[in-house]
C-alpha positions in Angstrom: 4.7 -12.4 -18.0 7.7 -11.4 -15.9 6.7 -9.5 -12.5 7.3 -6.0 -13.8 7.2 -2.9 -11.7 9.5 -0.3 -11.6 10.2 0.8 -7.7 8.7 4.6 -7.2 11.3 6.8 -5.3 14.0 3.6 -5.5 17.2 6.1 -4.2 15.2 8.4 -2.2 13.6 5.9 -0.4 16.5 3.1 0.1 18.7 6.2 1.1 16.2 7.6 3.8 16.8 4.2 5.8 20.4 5.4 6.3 21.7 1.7 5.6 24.0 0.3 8.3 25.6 -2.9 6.8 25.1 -5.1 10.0 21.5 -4.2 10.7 17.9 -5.4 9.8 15.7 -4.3 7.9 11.9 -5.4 6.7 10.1 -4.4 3.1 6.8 -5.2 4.1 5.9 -4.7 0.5 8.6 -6.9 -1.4 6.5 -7.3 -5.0 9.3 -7.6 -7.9 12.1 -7.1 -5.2 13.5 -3.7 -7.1 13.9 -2.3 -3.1 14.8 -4.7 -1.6 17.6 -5.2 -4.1 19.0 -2.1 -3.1 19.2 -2.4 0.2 20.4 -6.2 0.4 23.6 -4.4 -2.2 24.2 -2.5 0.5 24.0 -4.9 3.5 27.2 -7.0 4.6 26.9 -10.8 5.1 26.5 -9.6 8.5 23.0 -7.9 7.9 19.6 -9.3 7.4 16.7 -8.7 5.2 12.8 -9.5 5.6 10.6 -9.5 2.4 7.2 -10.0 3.1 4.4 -10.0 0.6 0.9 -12.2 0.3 1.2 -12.4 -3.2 2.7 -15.6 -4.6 4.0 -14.3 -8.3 6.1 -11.7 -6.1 7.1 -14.3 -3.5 8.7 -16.1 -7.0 9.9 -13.4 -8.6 11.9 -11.8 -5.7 13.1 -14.5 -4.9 14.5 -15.2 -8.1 15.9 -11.5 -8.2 17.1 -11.9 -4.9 18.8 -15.0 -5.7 22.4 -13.7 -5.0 21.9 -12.0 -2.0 20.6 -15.5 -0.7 22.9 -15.1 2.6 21.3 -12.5 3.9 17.4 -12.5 2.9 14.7 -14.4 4.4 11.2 -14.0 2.2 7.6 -14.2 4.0 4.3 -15.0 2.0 2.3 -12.9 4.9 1.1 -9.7 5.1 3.0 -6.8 6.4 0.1 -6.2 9.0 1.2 -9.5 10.3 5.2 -7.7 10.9 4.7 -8.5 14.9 4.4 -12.4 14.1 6.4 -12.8 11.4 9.4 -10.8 13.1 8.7 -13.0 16.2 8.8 -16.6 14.6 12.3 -15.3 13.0 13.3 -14.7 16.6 13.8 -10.9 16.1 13.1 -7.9 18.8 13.6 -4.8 16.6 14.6 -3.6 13.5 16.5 -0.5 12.2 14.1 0.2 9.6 10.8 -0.9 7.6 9.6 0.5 4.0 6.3 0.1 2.9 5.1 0.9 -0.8 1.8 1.1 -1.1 1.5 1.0 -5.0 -0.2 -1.9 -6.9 2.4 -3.0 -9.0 2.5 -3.5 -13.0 2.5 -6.9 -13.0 -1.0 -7.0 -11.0 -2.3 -4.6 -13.2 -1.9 -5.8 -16.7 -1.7 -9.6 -16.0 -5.6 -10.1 -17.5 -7.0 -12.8 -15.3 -6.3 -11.3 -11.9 -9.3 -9.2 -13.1 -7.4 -5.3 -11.6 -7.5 -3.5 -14.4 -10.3 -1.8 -16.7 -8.3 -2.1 -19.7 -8.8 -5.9 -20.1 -12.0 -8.1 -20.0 -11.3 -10.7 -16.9 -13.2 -12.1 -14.5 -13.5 -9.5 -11.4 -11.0 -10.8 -9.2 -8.8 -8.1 -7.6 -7.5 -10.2 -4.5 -3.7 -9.6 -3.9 -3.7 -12.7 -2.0 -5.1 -15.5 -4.1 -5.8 -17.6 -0.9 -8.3 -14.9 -0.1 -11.9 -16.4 -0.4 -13.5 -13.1 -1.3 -13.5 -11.4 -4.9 -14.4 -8.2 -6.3 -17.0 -10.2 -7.3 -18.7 -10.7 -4.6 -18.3 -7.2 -3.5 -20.3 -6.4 -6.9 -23.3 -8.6 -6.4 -23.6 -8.7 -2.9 -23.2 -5.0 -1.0 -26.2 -3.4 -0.5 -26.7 -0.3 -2.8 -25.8 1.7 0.5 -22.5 0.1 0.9 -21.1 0.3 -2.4 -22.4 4.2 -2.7 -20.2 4.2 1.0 -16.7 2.7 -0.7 -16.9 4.5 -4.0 -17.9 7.5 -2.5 -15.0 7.2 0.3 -12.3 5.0 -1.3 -12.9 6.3 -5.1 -13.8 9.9 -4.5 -15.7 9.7 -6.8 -18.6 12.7 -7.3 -21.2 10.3 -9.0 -21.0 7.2 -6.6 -24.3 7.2 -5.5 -25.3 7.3 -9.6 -23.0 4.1 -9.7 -24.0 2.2 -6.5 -27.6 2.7 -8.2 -27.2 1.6 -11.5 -24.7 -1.4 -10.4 -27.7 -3.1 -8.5 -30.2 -2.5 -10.7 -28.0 -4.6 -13.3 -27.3 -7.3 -11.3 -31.6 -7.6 -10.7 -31.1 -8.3 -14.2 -27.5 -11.0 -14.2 -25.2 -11.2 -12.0 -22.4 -8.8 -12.7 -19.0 -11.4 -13.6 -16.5 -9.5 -15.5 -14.6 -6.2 -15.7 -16.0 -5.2 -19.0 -19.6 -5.5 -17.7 -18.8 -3.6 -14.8 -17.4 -0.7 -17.1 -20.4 -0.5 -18.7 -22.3 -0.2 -16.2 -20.0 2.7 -14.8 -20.1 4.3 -18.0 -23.9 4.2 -18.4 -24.3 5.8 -14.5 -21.7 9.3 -15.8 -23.1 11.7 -18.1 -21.6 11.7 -21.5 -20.0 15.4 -21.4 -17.9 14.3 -18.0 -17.0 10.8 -19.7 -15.6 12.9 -22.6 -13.6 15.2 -20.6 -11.8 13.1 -17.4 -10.0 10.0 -17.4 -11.5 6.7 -17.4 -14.9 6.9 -15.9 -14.2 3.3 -14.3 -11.0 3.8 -12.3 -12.1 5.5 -9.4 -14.7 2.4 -8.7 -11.8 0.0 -9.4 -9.9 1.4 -7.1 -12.5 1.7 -4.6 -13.2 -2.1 -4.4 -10.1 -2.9 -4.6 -9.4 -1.1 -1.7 -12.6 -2.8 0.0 -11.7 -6.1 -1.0 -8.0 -6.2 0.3 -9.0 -3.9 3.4 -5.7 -1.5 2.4 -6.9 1.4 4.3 -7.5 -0.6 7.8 -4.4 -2.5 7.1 -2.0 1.0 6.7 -4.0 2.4 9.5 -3.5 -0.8 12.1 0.5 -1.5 10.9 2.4 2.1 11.6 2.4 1.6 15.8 3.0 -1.4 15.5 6.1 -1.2 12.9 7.3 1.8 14.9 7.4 0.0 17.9 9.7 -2.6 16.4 12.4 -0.2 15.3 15.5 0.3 16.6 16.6 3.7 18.3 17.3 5.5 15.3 15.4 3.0 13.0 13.4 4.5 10.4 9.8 3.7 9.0 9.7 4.4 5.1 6.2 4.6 3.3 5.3 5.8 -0.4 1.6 5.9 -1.0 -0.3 6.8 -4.0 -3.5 8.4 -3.0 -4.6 11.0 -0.9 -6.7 8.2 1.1 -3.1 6.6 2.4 -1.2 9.4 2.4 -3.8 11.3 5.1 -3.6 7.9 7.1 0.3 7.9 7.2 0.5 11.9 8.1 -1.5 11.3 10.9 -0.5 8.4 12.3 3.4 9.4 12.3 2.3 12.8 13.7 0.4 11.2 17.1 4.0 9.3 17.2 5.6 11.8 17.3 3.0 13.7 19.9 0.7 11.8 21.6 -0.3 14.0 24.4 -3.9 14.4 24.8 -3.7 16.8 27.5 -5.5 20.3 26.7 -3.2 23.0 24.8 -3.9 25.1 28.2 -2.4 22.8 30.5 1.5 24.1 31.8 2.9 20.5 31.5 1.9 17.4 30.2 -0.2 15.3 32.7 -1.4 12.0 30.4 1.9 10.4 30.4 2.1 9.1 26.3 5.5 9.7 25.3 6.8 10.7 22.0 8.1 7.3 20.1 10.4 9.5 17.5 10.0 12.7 14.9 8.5 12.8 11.5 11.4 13.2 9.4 9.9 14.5 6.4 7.7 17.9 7.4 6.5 18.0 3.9 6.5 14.7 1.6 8.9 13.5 -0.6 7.8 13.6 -4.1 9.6 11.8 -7.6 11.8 13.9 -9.7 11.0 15.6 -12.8 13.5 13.1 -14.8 11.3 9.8 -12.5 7.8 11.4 -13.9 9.0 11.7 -17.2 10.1 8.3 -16.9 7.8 6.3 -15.1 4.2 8.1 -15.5 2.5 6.0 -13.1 5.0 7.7 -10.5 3.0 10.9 -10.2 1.5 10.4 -7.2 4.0 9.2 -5.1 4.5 10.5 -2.0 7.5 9.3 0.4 7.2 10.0 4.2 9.4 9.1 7.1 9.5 8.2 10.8 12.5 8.3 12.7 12.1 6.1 16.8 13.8 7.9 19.3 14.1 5.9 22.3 15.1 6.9 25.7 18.3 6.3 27.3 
């Protein structure tokens, strides 16, 4: 199957980088290589591109996509929370900007045996990184009922985790839980029939939750934005799209205490705790895909684009 994902927000988010044809820039999310593609058009032999992802089909496939542009692209198998070491063994200081989309792309989705999707009977798998030791398995059969009520409750949002978390172990007393169809069922059996009739799938918001778990997305978004905002260039901008409230909450804040990190109390005359302000949020309220993208691209519509802009001083 070819690598397939369609890039959510391509224009909007490529153009909110302001592209200088001599600079550098990272996607710390390269999958199928659609924005990267983009931006390397727009870059001069002059400029410089850093793909980084940890899965291995993307590593292939962008680099086959990227082929042309072959002057000015270097591609890391790493993980973008890993920007500080992979920018440092290139021999690069700063960058003048960094995009980050958050989605899981089609090709993860519906290619069977990576075991992501609900749809398709596979073994649960789930790792984006397929050097990764740990499956979704193993977050099934081996988190305490506690635990996984915790993550589906937290990372799925989901109103009947602790009905799930329950009837998950007491399946597993029975035989240990090894594909995504058996999992289903067990979701399906823990919701009542009248709210299985009426909302979407009754296993997504699980699947997403251990998915989450099992790649540590969350911690990973959470422990990347100083650090990527620290490596731009005055005037370099940080770029991410996220797809759930979860990520989206995570990038709000963060680029807010970048943008004001006094702790000092709002009584106080002037500021007395010294943290300086790295840059403004650019976008005050989120950028969202067009009415032609939804219609287009359905798994677009929730996608939300927000930006950081590093102000140094002079």
């Amino acid at each position: 199957m070819e690598f397939r994902h369609t890039s959510v927000l391509l224009n909007e988010t490529v153009g909110s980088l302001n592209i200088k044809p001599d600079g550098i820039y990272v996607d710390g999310t390269l999958g199928g290589g659609g924005h990267s593609y983009e931006i390397a058009r727009q870059l001069s032999p002059q400029g410089r591109l850093i793909g980084i992802d940890r899965d291995a089909e993307a590593i292939e496939a962008a680099s086959k996509r990227l082929l042309e542009f072959k002057d000015r692209v270097t591609i890391v198998r790493n993980n973008y929370s890993e920007i500080d070491n992979v920018l440092d063994s290139l021999g690069i200081d700063f960058v003048d900007g960094i995009i980050l989309d958050l989605g899981v792309s089609s090709r993860q989705l519906d290619t069977v045996e990576r075991g992501f999707s609900y749809k398709y009977d596979a073994p649960l798998d789930m790792r984006m990184d397929n050097r990764q030791e740990t499956t979704a398995k193993d977050i099934v059969n081996s988190y305490s009922e506690m635990e996984l009520f915790r993550i589906i409750r937290d990372y799925g949002e989901d109103k009947f985790a602790k009905n799930i978390a329950k009837h998950i172990v007491q399946a597993r007393q029975l035989k240990e839980i090894e594909t995504t169809n058996e999992l289903t069922e067990i979701i399906k059996a823990a919701i009542p029939a009248k709210i299985r009739m009426k909302g979407g799938h009754p296993s997504k918001r699980t699947f997403q939750a251990i998915r989450i778990e099992l790649n540590k997305e969350l911690d990973e978004v959470n422990n990347s934005i100083d650090n990527m905002i620290n490596r731009l260039n005055d005037k370099g901008r940080l770029s991410i799209i996220t797809f759930h409230s979860l990520e989206d909450r995570i990038v709000k804040t963060r680029f807010r205490k970048n943008e004001n990190p006094c702790t000092c109390p709002s009584d106080f005359p002037v500021c007395v705790c010294g943290n300086v302000s790295k840059g403004i949020v650019v976008t005050r309220k989120p950028i969202l895909p067009s009415e032609r993208e939804l219609e287009e691209n359905s798994r677009s519509k929730s996608a939300k684009l927000r930006v950081f802009e590093r102000k140094k001083d002079k």
